[in-house]
C-alpha positions in Angstrom: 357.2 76.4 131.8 358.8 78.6 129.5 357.1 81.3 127.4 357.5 81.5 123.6 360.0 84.9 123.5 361.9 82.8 126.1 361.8 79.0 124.5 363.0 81.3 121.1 365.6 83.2 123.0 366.9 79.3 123.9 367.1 78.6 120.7 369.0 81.2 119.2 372.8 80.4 118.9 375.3 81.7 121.4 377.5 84.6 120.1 380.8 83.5 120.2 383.5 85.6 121.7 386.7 86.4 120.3 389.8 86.9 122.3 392.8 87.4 121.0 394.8 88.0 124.0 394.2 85.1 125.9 393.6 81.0 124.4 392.6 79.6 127.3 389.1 82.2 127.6 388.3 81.2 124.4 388.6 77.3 124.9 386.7 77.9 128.4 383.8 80.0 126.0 383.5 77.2 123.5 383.7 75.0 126.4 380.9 76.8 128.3 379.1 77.3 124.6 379.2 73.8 124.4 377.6 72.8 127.7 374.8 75.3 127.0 374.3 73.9 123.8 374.1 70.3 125.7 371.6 71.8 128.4 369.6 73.4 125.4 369.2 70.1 124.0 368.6 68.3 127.0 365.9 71.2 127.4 364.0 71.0 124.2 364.0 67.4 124.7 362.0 68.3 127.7 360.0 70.1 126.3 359.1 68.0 123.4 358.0 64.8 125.8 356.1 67.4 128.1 354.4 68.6 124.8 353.4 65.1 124.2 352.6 64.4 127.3 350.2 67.2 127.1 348.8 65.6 123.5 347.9 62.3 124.9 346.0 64.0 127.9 343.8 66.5 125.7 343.1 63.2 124.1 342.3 61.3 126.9 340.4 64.8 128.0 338.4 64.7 124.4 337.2 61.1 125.0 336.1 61.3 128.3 333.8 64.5 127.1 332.5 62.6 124.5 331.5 59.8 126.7 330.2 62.3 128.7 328.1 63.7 126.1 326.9 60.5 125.0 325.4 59.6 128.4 323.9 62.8 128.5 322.2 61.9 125.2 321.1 58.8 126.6 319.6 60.1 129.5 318.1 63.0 127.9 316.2 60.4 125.5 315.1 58.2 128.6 314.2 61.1 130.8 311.5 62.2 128.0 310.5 58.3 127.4 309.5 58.0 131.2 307.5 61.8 131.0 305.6 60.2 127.7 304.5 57.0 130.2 304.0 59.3 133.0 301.4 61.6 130.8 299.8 58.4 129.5 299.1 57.1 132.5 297.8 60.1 133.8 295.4 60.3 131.3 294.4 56.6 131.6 293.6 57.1 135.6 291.7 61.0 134.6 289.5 58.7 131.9 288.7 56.2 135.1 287.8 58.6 137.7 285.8 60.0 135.4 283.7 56.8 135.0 283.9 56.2 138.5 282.3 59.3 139.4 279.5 58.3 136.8 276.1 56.8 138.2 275.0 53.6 137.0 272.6 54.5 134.4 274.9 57.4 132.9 277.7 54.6 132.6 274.7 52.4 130.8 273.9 54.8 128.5 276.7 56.3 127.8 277.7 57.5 124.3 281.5 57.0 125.3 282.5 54.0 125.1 
């Protein structure tokens, strides 16, 4: 990948050079100007479906998190459901031991009831 000083530097126009002595080093400049201008083309074009590319993964990326998140929500949410059952239930066989260990006539007259 290319760096922002460098993708600018791409960008930038060639500078053109002048030469007055010689016709065919110019038309072999504008020739080669020419192909770079192609290749910088070709390259930004590139760039810009890498770039998109790119776009539709962090996309991709930001659903899958906030699937992620939303099953962690659920199971959060179920994880404290099943401790609520778990402590009632608890108490429920504390309350019966208790009575168990309770003679007959205490059970009888018992003012819990």
């Amino acid at each position: 990948m290319y760096s922002d000083d460098e993708i600018k530097l791409l960008r930038q126009p060639r500078k053109k050079v002048k030469c007055k002595i010689d016709h065919s080093k110019v038309k072999q400049e504008k020739y080669l100007h020419f192909t770079s201008e192609k290749g910088n083309s070709r390259l930004e074009a590139e760039q810009k479906n890498e770039i998109d590319y790119l776009k539709n993964q962090i996309k991709i990326k930001d659903k899958q998190i906030a699937e992620s998140n939303k099953l962690a929500d659920q199971a959060q949410k179920l994880q404290a459901n099943l401790q609520r059952q778990l402590d009632s239930q608890k108490k429920e066989l504390l309350t019966l031991k208790v009575k168990d260990q309770q003679g007959f006539w205490a059970r009888l007259f018992s003012k819990h009831k």
